[in-house]
DRENPA-3360 file (N, C-alpha, C; in nm, 2 decimals, always signed):
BEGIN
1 = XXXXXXXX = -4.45/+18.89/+18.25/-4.58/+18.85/+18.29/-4.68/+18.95/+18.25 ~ -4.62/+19.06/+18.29/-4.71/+19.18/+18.21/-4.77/+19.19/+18.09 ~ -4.73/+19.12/+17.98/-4.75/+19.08/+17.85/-4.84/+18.99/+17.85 ~ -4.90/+18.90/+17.97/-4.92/+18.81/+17.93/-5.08/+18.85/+18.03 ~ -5.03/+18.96/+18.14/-5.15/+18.99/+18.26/-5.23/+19.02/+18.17 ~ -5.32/+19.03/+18.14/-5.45/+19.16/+18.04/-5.48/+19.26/+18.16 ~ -5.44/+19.25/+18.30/-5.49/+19.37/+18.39/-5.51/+19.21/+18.52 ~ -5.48/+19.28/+18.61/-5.46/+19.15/+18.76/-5.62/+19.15/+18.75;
9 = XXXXXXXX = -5.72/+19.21/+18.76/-5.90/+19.14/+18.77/-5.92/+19.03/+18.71 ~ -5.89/+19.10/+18.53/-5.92/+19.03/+18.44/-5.84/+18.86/+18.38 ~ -5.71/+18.87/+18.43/-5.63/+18.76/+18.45/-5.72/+18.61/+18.45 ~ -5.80/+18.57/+18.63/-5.85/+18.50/+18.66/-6.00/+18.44/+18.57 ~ -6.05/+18.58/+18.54/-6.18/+18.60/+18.46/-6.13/+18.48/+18.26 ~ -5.95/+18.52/+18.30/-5.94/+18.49/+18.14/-5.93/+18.33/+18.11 ~ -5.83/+18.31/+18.24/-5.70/+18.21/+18.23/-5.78/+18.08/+18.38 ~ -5.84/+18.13/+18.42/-5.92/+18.06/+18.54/-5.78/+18.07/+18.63;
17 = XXXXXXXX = -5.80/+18.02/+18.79/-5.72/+18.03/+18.90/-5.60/+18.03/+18.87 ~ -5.54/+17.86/+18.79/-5.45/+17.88/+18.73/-5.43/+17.83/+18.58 ~ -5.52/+17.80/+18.55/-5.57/+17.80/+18.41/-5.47/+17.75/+18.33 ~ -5.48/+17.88/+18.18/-5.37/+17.83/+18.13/-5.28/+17.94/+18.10 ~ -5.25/+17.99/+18.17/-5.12/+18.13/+18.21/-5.02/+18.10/+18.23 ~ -5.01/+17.96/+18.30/-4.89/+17.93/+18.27/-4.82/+17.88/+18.15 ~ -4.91/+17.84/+18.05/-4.84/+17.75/+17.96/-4.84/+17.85/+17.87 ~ -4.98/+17.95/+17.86/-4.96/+18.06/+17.75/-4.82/+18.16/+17.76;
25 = XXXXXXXX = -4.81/+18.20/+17.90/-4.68/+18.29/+17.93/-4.56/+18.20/+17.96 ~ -4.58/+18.06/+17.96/-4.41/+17.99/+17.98/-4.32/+18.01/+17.88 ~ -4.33/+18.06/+17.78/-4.22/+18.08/+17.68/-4.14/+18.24/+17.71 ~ -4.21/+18.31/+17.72/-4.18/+18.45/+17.77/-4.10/+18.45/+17.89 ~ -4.21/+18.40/+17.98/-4.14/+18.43/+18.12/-3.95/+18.35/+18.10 ~ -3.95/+18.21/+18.06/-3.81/+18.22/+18.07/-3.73/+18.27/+17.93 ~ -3.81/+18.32/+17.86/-3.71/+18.42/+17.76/-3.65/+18.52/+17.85 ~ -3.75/+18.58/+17.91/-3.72/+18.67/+18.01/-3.61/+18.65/+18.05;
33 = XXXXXXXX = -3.62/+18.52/+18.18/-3.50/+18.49/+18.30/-3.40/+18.44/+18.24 ~ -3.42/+18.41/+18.10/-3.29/+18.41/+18.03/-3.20/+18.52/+18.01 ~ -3.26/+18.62/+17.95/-3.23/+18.72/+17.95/-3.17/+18.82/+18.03 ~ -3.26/+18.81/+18.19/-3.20/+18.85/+18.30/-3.08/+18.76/+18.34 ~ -3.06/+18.62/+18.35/-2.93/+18.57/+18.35/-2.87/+18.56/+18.28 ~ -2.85/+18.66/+18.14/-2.75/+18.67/+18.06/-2.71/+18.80/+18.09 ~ -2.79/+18.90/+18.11/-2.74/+19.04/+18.16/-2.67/+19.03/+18.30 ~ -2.68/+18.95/+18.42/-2.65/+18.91/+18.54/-2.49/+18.87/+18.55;
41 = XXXXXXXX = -2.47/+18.75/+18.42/-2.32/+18.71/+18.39/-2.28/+18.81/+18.33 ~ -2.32/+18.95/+18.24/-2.23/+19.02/+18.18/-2.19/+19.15/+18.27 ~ -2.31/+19.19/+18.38/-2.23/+19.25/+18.48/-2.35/+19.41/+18.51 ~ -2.47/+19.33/+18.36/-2.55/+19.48/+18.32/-2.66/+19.46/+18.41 ~ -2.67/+19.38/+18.50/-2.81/+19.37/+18.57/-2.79/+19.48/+18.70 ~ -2.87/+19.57/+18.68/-2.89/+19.70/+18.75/-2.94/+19.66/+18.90 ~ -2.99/+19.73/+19.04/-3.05/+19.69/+19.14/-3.22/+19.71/+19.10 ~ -3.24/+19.82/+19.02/-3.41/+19.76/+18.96/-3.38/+19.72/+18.87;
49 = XXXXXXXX = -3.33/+19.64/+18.82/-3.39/+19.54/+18.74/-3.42/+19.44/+18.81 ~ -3.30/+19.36/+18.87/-3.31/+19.25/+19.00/-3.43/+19.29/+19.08 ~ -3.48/+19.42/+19.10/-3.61/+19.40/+19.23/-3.74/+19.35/+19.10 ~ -3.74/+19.44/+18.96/-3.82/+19.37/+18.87/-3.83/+19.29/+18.88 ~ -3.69/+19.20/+18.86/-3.71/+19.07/+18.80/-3.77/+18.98/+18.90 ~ -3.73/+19.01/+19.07/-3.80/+18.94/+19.16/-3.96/+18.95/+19.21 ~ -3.99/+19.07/+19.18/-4.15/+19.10/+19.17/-4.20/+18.97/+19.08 ~ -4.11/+18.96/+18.97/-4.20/+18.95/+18.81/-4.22/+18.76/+18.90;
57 = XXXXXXXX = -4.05/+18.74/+18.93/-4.06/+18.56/+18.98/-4.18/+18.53/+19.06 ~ -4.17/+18.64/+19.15/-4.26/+18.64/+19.32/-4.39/+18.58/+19.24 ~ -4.42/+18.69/+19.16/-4.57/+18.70/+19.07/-4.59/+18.55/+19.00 ~ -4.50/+18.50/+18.90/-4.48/+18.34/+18.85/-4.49/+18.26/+18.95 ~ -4.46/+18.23/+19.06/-4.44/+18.11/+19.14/-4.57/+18.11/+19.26 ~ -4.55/+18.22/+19.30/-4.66/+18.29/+19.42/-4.82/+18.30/+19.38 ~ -4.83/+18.42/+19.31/-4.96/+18.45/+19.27/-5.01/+18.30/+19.18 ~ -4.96/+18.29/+19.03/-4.97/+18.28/+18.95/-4.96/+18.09/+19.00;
65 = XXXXXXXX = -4.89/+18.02/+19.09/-4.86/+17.90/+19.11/-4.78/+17.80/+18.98 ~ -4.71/+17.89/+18.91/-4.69/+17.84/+18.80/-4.55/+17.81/+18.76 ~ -4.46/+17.85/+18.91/-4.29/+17.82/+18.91/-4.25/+17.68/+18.96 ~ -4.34/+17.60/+18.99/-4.38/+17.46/+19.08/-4.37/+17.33/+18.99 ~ -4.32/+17.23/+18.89/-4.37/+17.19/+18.88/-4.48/+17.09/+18.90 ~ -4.57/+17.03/+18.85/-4.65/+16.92/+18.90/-4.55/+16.79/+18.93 ~ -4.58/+16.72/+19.04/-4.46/+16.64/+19.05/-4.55/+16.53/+19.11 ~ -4.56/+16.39/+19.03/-4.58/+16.26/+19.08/-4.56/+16.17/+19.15;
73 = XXXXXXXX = -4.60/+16.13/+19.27/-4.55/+16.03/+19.34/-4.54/+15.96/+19.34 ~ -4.63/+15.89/+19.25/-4.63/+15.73/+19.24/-4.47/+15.64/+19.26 ~ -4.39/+15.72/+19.16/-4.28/+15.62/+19.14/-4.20/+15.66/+19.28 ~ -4.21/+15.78/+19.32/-4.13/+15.78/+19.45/-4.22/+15.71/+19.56 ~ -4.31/+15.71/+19.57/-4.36/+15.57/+19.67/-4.36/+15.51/+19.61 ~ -4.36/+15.42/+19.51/-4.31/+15.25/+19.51/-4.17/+15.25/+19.54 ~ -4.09/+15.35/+19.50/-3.99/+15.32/+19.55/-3.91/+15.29/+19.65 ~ -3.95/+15.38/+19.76/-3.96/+15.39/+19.89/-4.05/+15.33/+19.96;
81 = XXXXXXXX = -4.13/+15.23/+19.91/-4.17/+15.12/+19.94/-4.12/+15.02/+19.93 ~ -4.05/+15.01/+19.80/-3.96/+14.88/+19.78/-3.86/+14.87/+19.82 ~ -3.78/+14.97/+19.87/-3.69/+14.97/+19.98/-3.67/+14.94/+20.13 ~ -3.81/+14.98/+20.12/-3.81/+14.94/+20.25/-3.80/+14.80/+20.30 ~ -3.89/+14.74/+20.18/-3.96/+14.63/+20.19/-3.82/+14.50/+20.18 ~ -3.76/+14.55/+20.10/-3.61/+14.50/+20.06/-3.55/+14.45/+20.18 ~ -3.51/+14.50/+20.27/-3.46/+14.41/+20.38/-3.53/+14.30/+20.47 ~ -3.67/+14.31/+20.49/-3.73/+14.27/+20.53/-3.76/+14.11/+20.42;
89 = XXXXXXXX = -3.75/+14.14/+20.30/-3.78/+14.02/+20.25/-3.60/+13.91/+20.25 ~ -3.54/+13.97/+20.25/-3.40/+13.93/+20.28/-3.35/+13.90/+20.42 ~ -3.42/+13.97/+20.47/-3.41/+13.88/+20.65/-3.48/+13.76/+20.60 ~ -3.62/+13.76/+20.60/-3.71/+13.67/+20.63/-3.69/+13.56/+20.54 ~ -3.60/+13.55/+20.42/-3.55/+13.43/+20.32/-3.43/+13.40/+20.40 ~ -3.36/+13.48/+20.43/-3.24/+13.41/+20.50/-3.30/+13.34/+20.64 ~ -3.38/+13.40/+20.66/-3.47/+13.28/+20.84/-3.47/+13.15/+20.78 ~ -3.56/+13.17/+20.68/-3.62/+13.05/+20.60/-3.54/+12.97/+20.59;
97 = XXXXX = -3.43/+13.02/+20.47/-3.34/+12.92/+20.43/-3.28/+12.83/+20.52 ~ -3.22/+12.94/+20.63/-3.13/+12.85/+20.73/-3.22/+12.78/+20.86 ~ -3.34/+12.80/+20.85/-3.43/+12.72/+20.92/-3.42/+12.55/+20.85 ~ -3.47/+12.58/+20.72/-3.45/+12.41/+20.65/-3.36/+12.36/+20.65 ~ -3.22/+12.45/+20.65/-3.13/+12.40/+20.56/-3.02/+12.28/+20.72;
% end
């Protein structure tokens, strides 16, 4: 993220609140965590590196709001509407039915 900070003032001034820092620094940051999880499985990940590398996440997700993604509801409420709705229209057809029938 350092690569990507121009200096913590100037950041906000560059990229706005959360601007576009995340999409300018998203290739880096997980080259990075790539990296740190490839040094982690080989056994080379030190105790500062791990506090680095959790500053660096803290910084991505926390400060930065940019470890989140945007996530739409629409389809999970219709869905969870239509579920609901699902028994309720299957009771009230079966009333029906065996009402006429």
């Amino acid at each position: 993220i350092r690569l990507c900070d121009h200096g913590s003032s100037g950041i906000n001034a560059e990229y706005g609140e959360r601007g576009d820092i995340c999409g300018a620094c998203k290739t880096d940051y997980e080259a990075l965590l790539n990296m740190f999880k490839d040094l982690q499985h080989d056994g080379y990940a030190c105790a500062d590196l791990a506090d680095s590398m959790n500053s660096t996440a803290q910084a991505w997700s926390v400060r930065y709001n940019c470890g989140h993604p945007e996530v739409k509801y629409l389809p999970v409420v219709s869905l969870a509407v239509g579920m609901l709705l699902l028994p309720i229209t299957f009771y009230g057809g079966n009333r029906l039915i065996t009402k006429y029938v």
